[in-house]
N, C-alpha and C positions, 0 to 999 in steps of 0.2 A: 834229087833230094827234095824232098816234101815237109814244110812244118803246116801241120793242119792249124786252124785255130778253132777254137771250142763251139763255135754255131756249128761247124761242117762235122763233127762228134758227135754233138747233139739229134741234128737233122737224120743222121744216119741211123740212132738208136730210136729215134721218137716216131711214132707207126702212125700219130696221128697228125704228124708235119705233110705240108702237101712235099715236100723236099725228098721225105724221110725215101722212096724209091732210087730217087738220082746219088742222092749222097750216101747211101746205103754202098751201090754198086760201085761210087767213085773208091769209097773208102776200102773195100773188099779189095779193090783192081791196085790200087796205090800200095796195101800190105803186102800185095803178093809178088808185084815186079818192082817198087823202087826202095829206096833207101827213104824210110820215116823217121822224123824228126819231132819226138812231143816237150814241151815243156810241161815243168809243172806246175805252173800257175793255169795252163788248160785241161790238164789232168784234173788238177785238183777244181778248178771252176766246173768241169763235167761232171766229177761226182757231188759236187754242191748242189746242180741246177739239177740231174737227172735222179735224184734223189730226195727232194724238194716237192711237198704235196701242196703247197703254197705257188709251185711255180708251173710242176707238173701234171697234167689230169691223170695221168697214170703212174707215178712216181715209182722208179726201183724202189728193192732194197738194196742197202748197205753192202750186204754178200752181192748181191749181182752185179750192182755198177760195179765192183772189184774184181772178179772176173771178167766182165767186158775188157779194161783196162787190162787185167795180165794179159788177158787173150790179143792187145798191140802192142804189146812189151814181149813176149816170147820170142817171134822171129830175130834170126839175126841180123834183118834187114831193121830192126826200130831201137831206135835210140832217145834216151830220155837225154834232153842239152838245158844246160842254164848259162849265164852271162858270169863269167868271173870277174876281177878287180881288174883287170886289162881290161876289159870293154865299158868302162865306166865312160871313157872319150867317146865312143860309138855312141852309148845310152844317151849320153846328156846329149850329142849333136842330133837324135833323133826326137830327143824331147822340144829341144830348140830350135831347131831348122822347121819342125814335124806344125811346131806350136803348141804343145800336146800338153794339156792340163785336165785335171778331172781324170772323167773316165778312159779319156786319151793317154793315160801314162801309161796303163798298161799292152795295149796297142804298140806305145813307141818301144817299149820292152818287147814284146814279141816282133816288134820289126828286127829289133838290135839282135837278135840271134836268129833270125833269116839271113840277118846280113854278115855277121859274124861266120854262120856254118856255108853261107855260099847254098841255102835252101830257099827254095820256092816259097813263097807262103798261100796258103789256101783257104780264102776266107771268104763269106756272101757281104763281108762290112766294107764298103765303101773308103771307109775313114781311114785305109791301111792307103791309102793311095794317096798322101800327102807326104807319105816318108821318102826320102830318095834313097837311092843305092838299092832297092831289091824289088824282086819281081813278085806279081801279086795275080793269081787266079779264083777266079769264082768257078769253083766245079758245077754250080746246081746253072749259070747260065750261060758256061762256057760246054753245056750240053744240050742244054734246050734251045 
């Protein structure tokens, strides 16, 4: 089980990332044999940033990041997961434990349903490696 997070989305769809090869093929190989795991705050950060001419040199449209996404939501292999009112204990002890403030809340949210679904997390951010309880892979240098 796989929760990506939004650089390794990004990387994948952006042609002009040195990444965009590796995380391309990670993310193609990952839809086809494991169980995927997206939330929506990475959904919706990817179509923010890959959508964005302010942030993109080649920025989608609207319609196309949309498609990108249905086309990892289709299989029955990917699941969209969020944190319910049960895992509020989890959230705060990842906030807490994590130290996680600022841009770090959201981090310790997408740790908490790594950890919650028993998912991998797949990310190039370093800072996910302060959470305990889940395991944390870099595709782009756990290949090169």
């Amino acid at each position: 089980m796989i929760l990506p997070d939004v650089n390794i989305l990004l990387y994948a769809h952006d042609e002009n990332s040195e990444f965009h090869a590796v995380a391309s093929a990670w993310l193609k190989s990952v839809l086809s044999t494991e169980q995927v795991f997206f939330s929506w705050h990475t959904i919706t950060g990817f179509l923010r940033i890959i959508t964005n001419h302010r942030v993109s040199a080649n920025p989608l449209t609207i319609v196309q990041a949309v498609e990108i996404v249905e086309s990892w939501l289709e299989p029955d292999n990917s699941h969209l997961i969020s944190l319910e009112k049960k895992n509020w204990p989890l959230f705060s002890a990842m906030l807490t434990d994590g130290q996680a403030s600022g841009n770090l809340v959201m981090d310790a949210h997408l740790a908490a349903m790594a950890a919650s679904s028993g998912a991998i997390l797949a990310s190039t951010d370093r800072d996910f490696l302060r959470f305990s309880g889940i395991k944390v892979i870099n595709p782009i240098k756990d290949v090169n």
